[in-house]
KEVOKOL-252933 format. One record per residue: residue number from 1; residue in three letters; x, y, z of N, C-alpha, C in turn. Coordinates in Angstrom, 2 decimals, m for minus. Example, Ala and Ser with C-alpha at 12.3 -4.5 7.8 and 13.67 -1.06 7.14 Angstrom:
2
<atom num="1" residuo="ALA" n_xx="13.19" n_yy="m5.69" n_zz="7.80" ca_xx="12.30" ca_yy="m4.50" ca_zz="7.80" c_xx="13.20" c_yy="m3.30" c_zz="7.80"/>
<atom num="2" residuo="SER" n_xx="12.85" n_yy="m2.25" n_zz="7.08" ca_xx="13.67" ca_yy="m1.06" ca_zz="7.14" c_xx="12.90" c_yy="0.03" c_zz="7.87"/>
//
This chain:
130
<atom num="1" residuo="UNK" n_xx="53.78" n_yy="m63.21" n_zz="40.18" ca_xx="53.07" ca_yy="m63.42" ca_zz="38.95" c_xx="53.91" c_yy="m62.85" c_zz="37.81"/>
<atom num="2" residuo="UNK" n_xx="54.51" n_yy="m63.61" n_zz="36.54" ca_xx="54.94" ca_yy="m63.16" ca_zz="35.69" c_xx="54.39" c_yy="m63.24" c_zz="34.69"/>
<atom num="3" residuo="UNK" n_xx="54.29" n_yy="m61.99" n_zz="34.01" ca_xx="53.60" ca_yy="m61.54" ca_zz="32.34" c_xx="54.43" c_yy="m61.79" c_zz="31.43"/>
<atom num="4" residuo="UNK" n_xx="53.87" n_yy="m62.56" n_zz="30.82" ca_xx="54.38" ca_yy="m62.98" ca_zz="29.66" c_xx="54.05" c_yy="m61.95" c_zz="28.07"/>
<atom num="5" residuo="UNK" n_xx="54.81" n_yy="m61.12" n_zz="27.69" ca_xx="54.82" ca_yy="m60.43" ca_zz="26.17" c_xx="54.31" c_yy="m60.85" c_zz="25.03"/>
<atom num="6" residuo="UNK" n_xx="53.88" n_yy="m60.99" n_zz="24.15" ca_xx="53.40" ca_yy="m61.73" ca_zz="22.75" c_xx="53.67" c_yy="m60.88" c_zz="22.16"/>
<atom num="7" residuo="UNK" n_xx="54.89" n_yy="m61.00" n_zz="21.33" ca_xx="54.97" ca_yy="m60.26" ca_zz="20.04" c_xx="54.31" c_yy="m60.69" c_zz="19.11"/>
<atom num="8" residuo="UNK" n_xx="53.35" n_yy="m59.53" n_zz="18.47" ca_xx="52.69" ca_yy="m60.17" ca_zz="17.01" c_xx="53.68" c_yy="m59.62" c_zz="15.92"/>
<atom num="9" residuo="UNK" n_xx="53.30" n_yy="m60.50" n_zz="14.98" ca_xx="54.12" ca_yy="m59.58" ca_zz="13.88" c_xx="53.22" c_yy="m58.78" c_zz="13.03"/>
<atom num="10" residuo="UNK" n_xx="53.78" n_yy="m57.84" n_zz="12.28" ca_xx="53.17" ca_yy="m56.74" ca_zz="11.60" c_xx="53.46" c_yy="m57.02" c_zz="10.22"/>
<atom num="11" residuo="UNK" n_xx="52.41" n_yy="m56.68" n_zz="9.53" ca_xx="52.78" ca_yy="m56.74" ca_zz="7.95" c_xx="52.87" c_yy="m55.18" c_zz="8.04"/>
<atom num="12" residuo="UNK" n_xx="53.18" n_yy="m54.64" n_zz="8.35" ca_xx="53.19" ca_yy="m52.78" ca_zz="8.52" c_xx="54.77" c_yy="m51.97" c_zz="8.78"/>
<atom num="13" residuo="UNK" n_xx="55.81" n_yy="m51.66" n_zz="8.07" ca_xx="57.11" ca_yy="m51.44" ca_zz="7.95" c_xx="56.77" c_yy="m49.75" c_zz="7.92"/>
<atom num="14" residuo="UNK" n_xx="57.79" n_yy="m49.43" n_zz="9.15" ca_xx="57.42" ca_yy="m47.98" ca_zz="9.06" c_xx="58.92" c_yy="m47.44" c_zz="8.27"/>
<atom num="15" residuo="UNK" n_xx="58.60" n_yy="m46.34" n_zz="7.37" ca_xx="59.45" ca_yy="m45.91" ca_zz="6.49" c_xx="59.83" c_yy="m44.79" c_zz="6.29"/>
<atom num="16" residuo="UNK" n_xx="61.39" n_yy="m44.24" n_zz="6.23" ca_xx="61.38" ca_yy="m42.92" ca_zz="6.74" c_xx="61.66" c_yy="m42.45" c_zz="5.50"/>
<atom num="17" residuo="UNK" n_xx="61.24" n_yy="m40.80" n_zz="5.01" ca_xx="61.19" ca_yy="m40.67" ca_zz="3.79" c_xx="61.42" c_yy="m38.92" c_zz="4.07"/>
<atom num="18" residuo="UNK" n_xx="62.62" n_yy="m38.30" n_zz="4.07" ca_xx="63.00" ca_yy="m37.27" ca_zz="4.35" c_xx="62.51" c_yy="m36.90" c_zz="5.89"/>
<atom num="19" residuo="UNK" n_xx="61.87" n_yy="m35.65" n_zz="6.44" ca_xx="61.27" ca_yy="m35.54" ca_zz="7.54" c_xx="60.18" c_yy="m36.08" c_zz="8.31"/>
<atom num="20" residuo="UNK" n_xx="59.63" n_yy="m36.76" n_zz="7.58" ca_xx="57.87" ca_yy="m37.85" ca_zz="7.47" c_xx="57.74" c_yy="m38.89" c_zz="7.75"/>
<atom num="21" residuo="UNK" n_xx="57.94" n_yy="m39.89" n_zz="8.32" ca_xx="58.15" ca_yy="m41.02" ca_zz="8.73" c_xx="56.54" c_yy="m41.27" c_zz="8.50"/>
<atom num="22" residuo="UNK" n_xx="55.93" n_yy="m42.56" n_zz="8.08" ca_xx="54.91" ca_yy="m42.98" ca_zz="7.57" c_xx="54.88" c_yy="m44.23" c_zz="6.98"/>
<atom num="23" residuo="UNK" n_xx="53.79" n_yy="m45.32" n_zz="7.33" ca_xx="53.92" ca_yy="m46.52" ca_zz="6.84" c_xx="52.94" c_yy="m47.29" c_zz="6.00"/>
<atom num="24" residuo="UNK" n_xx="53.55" n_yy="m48.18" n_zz="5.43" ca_xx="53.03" ca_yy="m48.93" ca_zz="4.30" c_xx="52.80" c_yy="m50.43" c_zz="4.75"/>
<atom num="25" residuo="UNK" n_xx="51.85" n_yy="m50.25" n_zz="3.65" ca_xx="51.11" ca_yy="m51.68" ca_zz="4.05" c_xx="49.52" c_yy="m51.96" c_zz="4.07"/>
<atom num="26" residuo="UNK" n_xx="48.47" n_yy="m53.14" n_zz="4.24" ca_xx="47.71" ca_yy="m53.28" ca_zz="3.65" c_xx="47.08" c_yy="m53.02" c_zz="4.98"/>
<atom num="27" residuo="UNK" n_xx="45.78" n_yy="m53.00" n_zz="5.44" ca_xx="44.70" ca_yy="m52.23" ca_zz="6.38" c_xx="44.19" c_yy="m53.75" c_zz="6.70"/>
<atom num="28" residuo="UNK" n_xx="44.03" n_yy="m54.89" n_zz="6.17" ca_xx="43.86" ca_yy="m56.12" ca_zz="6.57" c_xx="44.57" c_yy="m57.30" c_zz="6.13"/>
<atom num="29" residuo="UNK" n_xx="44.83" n_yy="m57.99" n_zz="6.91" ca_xx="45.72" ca_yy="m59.22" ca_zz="6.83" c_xx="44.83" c_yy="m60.17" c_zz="5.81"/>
<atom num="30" residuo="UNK" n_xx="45.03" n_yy="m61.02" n_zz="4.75" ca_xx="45.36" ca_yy="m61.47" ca_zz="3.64" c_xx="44.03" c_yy="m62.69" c_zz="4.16"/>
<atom num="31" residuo="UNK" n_xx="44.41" n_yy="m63.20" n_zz="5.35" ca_xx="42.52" ca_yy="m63.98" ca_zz="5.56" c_xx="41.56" c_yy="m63.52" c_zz="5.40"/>
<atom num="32" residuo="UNK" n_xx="41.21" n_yy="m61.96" n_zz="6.17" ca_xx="40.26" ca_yy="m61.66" ca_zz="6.38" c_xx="39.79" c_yy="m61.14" c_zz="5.08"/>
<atom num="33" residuo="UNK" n_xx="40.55" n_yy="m60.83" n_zz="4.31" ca_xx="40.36" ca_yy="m60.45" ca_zz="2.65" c_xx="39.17" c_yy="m61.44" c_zz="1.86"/>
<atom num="34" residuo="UNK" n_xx="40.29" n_yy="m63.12" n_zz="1.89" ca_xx="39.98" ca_yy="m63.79" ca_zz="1.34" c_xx="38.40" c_yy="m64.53" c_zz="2.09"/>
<atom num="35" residuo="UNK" n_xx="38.05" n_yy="m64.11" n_zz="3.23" ca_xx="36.85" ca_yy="m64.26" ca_zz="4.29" c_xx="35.79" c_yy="m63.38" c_zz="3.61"/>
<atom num="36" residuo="UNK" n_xx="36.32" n_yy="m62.54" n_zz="3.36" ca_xx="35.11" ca_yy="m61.01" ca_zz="2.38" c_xx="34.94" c_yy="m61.38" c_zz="1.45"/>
<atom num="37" residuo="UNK" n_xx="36.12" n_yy="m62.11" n_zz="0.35" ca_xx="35.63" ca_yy="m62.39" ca_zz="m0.89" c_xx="34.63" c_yy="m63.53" c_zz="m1.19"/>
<atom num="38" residuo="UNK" n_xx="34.75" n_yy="m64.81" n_zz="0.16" ca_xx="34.02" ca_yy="m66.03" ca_zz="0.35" c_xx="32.68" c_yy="m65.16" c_zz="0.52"/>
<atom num="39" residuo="UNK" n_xx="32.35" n_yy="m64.33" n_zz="1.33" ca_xx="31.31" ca_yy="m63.95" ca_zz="1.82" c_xx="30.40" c_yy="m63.15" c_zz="0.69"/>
<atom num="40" residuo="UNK" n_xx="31.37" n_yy="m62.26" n_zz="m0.25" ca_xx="30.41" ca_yy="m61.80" ca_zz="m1.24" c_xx="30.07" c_yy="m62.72" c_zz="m2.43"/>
<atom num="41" residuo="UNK" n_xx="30.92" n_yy="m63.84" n_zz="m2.30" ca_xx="30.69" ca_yy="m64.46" ca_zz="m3.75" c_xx="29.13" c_yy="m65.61" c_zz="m3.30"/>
<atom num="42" residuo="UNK" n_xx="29.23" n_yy="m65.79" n_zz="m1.78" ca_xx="28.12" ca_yy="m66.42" ca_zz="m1.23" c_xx="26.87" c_yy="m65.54" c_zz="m0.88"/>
<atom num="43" residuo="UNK" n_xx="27.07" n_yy="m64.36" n_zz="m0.97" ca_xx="26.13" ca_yy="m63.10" ca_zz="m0.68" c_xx="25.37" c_yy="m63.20" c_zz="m2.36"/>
<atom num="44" residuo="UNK" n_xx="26.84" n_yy="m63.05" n_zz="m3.42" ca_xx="26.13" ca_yy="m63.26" ca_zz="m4.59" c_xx="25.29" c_yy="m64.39" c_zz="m5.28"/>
<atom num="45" residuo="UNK" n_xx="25.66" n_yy="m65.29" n_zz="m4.93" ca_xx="24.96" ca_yy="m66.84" ca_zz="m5.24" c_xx="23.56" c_yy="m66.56" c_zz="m4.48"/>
<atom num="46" residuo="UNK" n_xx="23.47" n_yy="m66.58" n_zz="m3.34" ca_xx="22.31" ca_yy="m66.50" ca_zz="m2.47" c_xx="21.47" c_yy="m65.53" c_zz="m2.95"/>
<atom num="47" residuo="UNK" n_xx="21.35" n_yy="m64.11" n_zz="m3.33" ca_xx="20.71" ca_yy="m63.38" ca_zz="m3.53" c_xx="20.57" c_yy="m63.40" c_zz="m5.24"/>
<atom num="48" residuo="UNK" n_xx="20.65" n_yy="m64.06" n_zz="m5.73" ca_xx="21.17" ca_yy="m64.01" ca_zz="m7.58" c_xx="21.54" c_yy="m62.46" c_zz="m7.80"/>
<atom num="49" residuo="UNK" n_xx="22.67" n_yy="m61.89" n_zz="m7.15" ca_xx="23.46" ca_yy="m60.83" ca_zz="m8.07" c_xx="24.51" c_yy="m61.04" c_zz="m8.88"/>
<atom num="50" residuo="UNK" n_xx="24.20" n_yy="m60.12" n_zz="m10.02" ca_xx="25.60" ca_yy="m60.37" ca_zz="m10.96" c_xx="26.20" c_yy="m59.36" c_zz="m10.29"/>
<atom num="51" residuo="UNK" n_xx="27.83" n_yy="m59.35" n_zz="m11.41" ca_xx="28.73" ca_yy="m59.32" ca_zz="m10.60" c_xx="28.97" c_yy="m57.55" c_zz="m10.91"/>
<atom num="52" residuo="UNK" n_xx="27.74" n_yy="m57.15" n_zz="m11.70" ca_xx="27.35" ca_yy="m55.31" ca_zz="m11.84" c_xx="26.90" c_yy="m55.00" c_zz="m10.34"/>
<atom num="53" residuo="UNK" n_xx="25.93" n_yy="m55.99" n_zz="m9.85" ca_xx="25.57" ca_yy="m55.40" ca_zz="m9.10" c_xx="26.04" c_yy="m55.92" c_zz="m7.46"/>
<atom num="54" residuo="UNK" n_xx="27.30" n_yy="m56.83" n_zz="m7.64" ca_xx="27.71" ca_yy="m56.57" ca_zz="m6.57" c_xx="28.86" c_yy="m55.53" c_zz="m6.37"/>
<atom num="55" residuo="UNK" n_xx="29.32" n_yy="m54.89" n_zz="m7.78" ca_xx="30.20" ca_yy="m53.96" ca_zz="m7.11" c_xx="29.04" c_yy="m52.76" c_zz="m7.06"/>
<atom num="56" residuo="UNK" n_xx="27.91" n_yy="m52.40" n_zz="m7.10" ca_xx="26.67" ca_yy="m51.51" ca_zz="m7.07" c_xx="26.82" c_yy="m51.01" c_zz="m5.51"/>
<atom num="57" residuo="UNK" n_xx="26.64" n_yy="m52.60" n_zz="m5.03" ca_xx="26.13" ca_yy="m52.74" ca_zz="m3.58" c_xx="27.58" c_yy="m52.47" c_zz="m2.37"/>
<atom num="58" residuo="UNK" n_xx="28.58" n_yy="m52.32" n_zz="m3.15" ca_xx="30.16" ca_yy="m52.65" ca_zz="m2.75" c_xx="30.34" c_yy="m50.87" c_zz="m2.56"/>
<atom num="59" residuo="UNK" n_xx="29.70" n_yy="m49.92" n_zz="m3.72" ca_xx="30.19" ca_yy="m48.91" ca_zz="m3.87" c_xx="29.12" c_yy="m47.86" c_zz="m2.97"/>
<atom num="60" residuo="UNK" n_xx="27.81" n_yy="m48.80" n_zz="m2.58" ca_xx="26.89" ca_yy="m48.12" ca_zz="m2.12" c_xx="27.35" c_yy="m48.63" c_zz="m0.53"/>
<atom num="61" residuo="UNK" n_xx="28.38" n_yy="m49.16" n_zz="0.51" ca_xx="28.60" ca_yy="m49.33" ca_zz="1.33" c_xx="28.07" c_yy="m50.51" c_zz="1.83"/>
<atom num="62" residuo="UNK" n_xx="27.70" n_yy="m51.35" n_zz="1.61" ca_xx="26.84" ca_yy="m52.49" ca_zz="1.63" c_xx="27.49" c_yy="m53.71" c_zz="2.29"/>
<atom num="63" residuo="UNK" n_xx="27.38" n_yy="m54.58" n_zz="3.38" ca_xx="28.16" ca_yy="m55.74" ca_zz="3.60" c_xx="27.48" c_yy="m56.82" c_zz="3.33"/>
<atom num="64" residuo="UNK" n_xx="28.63" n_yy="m57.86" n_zz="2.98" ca_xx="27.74" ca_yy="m59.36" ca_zz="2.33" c_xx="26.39" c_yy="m59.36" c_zz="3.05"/>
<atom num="65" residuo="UNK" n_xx="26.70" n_yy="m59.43" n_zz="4.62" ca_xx="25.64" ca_yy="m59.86" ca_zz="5.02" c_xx="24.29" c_yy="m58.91" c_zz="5.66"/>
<atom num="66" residuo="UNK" n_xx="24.52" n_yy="m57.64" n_zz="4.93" ca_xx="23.10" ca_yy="m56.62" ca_zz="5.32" c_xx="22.51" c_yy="m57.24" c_zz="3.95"/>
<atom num="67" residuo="UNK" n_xx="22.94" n_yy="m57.26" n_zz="2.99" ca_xx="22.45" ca_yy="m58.05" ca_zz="1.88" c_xx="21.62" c_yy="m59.27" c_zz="1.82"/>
<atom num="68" residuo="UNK" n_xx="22.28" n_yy="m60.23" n_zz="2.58" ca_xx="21.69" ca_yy="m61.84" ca_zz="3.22" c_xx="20.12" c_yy="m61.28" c_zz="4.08"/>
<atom num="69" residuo="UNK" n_xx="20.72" n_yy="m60.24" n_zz="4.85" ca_xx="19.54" ca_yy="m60.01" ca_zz="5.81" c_xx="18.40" c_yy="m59.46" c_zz="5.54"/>
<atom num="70" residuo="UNK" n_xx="18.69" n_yy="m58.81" n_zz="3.85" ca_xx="17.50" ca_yy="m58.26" ca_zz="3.31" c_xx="16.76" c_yy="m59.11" c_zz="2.38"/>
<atom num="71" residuo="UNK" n_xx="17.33" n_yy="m60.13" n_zz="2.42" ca_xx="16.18" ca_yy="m61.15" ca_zz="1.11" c_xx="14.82" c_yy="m61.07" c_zz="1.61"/>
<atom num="72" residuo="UNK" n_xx="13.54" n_yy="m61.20" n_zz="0.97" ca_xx="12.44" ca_yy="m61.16" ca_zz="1.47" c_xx="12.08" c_yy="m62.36" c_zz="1.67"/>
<atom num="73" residuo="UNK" n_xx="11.14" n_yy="m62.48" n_zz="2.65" ca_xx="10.89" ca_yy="m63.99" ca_zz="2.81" c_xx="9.39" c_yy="m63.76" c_zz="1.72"/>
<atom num="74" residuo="UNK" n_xx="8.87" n_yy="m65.33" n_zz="2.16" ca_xx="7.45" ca_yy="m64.97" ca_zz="1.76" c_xx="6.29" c_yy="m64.15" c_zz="2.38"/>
<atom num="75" residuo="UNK" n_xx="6.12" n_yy="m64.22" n_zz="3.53" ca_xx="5.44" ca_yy="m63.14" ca_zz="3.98" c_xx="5.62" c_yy="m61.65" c_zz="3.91"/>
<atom num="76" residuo="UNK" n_xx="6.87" n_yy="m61.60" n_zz="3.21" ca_xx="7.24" ca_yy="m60.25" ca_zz="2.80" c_xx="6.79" c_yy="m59.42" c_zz="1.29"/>
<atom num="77" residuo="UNK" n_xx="5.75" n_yy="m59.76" n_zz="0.44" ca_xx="5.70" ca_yy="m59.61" ca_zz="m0.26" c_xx="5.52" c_yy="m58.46" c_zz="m1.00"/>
<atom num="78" residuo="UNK" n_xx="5.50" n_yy="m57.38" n_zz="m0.01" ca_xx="5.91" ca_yy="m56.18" ca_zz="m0.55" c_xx="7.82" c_yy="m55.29" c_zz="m0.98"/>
<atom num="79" residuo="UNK" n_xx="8.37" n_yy="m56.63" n_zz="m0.23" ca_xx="9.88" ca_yy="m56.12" ca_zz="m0.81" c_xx="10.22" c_yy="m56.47" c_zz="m2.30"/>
<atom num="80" residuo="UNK" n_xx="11.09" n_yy="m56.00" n_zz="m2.17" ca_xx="11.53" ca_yy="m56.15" ca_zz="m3.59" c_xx="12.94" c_yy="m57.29" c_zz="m3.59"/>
<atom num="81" residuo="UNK" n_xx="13.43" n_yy="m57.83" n_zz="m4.73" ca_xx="14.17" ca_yy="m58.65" ca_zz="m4.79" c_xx="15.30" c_yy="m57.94" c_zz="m4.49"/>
<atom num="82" residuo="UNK" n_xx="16.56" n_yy="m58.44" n_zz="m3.53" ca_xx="17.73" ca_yy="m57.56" ca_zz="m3.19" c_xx="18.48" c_yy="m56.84" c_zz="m4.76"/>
<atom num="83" residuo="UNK" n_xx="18.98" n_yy="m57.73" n_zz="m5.69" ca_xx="19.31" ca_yy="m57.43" ca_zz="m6.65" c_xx="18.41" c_yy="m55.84" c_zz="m7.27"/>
<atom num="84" residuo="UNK" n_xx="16.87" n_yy="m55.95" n_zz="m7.65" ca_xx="16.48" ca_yy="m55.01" ca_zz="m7.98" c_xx="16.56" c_yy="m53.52" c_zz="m6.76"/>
<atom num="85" residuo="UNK" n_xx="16.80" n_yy="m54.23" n_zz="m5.80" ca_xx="16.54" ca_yy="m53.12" ca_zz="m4.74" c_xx="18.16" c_yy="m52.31" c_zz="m4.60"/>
<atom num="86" residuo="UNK" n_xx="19.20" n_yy="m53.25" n_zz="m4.79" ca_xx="20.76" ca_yy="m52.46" ca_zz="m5.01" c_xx="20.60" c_yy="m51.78" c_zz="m6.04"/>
<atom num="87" residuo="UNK" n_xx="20.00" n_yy="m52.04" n_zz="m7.32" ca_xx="20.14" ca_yy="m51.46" ca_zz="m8.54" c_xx="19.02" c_yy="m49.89" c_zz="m8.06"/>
<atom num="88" residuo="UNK" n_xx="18.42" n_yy="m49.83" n_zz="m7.87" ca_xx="16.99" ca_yy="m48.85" ca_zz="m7.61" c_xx="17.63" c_yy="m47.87" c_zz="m6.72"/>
<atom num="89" residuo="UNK" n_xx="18.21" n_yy="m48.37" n_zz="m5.94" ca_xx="19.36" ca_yy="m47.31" ca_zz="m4.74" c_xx="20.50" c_yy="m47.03" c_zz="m5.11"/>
<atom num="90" residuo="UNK" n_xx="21.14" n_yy="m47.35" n_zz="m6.05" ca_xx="22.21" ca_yy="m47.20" ca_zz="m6.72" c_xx="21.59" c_yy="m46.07" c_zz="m8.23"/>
<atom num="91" residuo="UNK" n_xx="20.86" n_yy="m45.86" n_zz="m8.53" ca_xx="20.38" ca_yy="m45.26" ca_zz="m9.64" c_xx="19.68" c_yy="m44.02" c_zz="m8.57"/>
<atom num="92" residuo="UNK" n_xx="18.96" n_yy="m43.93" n_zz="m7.79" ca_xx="18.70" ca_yy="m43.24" ca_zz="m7.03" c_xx="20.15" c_yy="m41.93" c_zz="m6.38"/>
<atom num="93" residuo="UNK" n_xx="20.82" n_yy="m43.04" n_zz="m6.39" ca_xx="22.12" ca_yy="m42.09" ca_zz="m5.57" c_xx="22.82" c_yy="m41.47" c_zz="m6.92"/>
<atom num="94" residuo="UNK" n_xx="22.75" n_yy="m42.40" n_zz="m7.93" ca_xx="23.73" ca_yy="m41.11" ca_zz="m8.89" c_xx="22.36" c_yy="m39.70" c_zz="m9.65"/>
<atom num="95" residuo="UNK" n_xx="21.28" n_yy="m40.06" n_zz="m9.54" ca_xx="20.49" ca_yy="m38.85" ca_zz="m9.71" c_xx="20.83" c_yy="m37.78" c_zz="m8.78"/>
<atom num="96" residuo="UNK" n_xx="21.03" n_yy="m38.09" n_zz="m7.45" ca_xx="20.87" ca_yy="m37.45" ca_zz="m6.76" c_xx="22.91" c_yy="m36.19" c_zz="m6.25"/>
<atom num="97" residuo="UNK" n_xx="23.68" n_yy="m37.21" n_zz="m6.79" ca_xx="24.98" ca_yy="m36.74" ca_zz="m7.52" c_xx="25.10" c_yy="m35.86" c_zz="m8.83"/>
<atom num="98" residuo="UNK" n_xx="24.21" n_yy="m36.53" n_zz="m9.78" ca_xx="24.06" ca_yy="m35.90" ca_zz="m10.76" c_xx="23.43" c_yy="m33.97" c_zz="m10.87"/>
<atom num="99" residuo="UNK" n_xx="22.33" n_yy="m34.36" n_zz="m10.06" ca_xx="21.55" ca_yy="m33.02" ca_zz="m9.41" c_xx="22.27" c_yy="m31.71" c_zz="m8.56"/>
<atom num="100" residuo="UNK" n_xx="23.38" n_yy="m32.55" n_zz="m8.00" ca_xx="24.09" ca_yy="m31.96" ca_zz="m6.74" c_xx="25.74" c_yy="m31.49" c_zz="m7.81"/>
<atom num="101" residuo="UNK" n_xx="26.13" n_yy="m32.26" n_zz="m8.43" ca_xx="26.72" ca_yy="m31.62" ca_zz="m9.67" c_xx="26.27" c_yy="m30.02" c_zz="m10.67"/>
<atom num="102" residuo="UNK" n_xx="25.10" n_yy="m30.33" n_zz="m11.15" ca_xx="24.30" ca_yy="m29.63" ca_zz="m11.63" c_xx="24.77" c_yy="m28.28" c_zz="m11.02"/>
<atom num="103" residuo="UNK" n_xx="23.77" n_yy="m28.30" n_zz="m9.92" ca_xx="23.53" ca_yy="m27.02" ca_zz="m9.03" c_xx="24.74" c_yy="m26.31" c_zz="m8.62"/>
<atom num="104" residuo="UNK" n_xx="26.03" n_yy="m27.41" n_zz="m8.56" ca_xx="27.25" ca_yy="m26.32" ca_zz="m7.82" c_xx="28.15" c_yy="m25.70" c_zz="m9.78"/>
<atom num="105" residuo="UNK" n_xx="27.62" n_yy="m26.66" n_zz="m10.65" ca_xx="27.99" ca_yy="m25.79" ca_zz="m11.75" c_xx="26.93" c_yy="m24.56" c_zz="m12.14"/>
<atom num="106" residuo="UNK" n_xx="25.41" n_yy="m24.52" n_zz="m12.14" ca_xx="25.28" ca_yy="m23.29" ca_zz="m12.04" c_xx="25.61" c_yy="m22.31" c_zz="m10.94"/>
<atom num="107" residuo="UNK" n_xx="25.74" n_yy="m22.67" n_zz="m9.51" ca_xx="26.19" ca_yy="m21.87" ca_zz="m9.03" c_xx="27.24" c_yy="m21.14" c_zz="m9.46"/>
<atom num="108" residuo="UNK" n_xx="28.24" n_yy="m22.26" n_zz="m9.96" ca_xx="29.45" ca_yy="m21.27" ca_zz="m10.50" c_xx="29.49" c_yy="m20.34" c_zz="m11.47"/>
<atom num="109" residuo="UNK" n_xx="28.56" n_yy="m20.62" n_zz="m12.62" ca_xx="28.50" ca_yy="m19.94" ca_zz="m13.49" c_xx="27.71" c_yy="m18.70" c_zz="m13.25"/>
<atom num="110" residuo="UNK" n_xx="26.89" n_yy="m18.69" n_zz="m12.12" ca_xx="26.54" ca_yy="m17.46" ca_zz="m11.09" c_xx="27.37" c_yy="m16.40" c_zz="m11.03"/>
<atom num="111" residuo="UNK" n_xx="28.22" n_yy="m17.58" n_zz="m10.19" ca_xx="29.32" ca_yy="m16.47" ca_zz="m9.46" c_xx="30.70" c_yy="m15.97" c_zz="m10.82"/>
<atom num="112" residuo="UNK" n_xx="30.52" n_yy="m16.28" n_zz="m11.70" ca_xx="31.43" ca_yy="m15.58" ca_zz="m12.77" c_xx="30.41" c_yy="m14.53" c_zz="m13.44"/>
<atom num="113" residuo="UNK" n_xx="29.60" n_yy="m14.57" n_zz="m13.44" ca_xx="28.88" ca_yy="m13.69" ca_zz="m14.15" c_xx="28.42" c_yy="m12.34" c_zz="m13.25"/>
<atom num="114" residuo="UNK" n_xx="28.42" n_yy="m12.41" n_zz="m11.94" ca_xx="28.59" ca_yy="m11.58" ca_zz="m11.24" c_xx="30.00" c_yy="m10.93" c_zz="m10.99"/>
<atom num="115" residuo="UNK" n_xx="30.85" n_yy="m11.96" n_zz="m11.26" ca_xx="32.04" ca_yy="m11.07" ca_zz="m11.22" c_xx="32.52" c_yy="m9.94" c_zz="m12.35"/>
<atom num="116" residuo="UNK" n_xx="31.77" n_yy="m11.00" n_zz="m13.33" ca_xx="31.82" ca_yy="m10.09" ca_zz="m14.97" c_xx="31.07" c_yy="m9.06" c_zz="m15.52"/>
<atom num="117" residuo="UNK" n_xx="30.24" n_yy="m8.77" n_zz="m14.31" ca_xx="29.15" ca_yy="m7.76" ca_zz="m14.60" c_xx="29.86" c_yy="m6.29" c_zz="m15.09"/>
<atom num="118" residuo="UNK" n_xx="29.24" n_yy="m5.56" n_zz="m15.88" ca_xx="29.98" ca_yy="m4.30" ca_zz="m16.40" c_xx="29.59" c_yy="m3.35" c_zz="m14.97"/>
<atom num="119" residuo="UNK" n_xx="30.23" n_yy="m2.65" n_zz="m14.47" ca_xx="30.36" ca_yy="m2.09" ca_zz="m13.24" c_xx="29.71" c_yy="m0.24" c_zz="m13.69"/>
<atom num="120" residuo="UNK" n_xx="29.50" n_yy="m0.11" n_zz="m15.33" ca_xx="28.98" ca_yy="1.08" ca_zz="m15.68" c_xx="27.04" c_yy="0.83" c_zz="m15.41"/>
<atom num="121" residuo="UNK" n_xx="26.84" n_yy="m0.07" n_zz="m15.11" ca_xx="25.30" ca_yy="m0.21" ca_zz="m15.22" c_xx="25.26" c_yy="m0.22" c_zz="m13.53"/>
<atom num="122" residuo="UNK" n_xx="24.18" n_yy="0.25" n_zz="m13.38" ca_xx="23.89" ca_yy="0.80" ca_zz="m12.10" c_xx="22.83" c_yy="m0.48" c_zz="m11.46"/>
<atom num="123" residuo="UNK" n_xx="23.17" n_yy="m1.30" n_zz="m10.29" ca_xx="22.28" ca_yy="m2.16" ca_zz="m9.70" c_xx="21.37" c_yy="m1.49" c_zz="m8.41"/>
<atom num="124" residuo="UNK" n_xx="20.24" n_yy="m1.78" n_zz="m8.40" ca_xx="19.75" ca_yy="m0.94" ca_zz="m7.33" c_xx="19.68" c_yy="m1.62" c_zz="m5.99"/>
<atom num="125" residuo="UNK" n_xx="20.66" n_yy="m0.61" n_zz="m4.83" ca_xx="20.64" ca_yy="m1.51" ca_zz="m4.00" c_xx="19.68" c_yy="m1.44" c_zz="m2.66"/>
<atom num="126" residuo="UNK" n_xx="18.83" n_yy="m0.07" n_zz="m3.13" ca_xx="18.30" ca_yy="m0.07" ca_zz="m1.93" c_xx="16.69" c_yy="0.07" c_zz="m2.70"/>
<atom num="127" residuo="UNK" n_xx="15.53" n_yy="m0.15" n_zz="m1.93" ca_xx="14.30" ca_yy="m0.05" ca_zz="m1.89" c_xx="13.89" c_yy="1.40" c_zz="m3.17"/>
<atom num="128" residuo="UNK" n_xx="14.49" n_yy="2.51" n_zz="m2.65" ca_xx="14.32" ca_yy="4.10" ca_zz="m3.03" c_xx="14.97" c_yy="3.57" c_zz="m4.62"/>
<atom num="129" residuo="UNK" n_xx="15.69" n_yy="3.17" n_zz="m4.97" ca_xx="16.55" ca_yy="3.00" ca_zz="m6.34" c_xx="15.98" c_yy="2.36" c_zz="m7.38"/>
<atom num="130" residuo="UNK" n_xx="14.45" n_yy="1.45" n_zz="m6.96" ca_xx="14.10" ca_yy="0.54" ca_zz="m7.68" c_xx="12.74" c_yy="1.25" c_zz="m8.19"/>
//
């Protein structure tokens, strides 16, 4: 029985760059690109998103077709339209960035002000001191 080899070719050139050897090149071949872009621009038509809220849904991890799969039918009439529902989760997530921002800048400004404390004023550290 003889095995036959298949060389594929690589769009991937490995490149040596002082001690580091490391390569360049794109993470998907140039169809499957143009297959994603068919798919969101048909994700967008189908669901009426503009094109805010398909990079919304792009940045919130979203694939064409979890999108397709969430349209509501009619018996669904408690969902919401996909478009309003990317936008609502997308506003949701930067509050929730925004909040999480917040808190690690007061923390910081915590922790400088404890460092800046005048060291002549006496903090009480035990129960008896207070």
């Amino acid at each position: 029985m003889r095995f036959k080899i298949l060389e594929v070719p690589l769009s991937i050139q490995p490149v040596r760059a002082g001690l580091f050897a490391f390569k360049l090149g794109s993470s998907k071949p140039m169809a499957e690109k143009v297959a994603m872009d068919k798919a969101w621009a048909e994700a967008a038509r189908r669901c009426r998103l503009s094109p805010a809220d398909v990079r919304m849904a792009k940045e919130l991890g979203f694939k064409p077709r979890s999108l397709l799969k969430n349209q509501p039918s009619p018996q669904q009439p408690w969902k919401a339209p996909v478009a309003e529902w990317v936008r609502d989760l997308y506003a949701k997530r930067q509050r929730r960035s925004e909040q999480r921002r917040q808190r690690r800048e007061r923390a910081q400004e915590s922790m400088v002000d404890l460092t800046n404390a005048d060291p002549s004023v006496a903090t009480p550290t035990t129960p008896a001191d207070i």
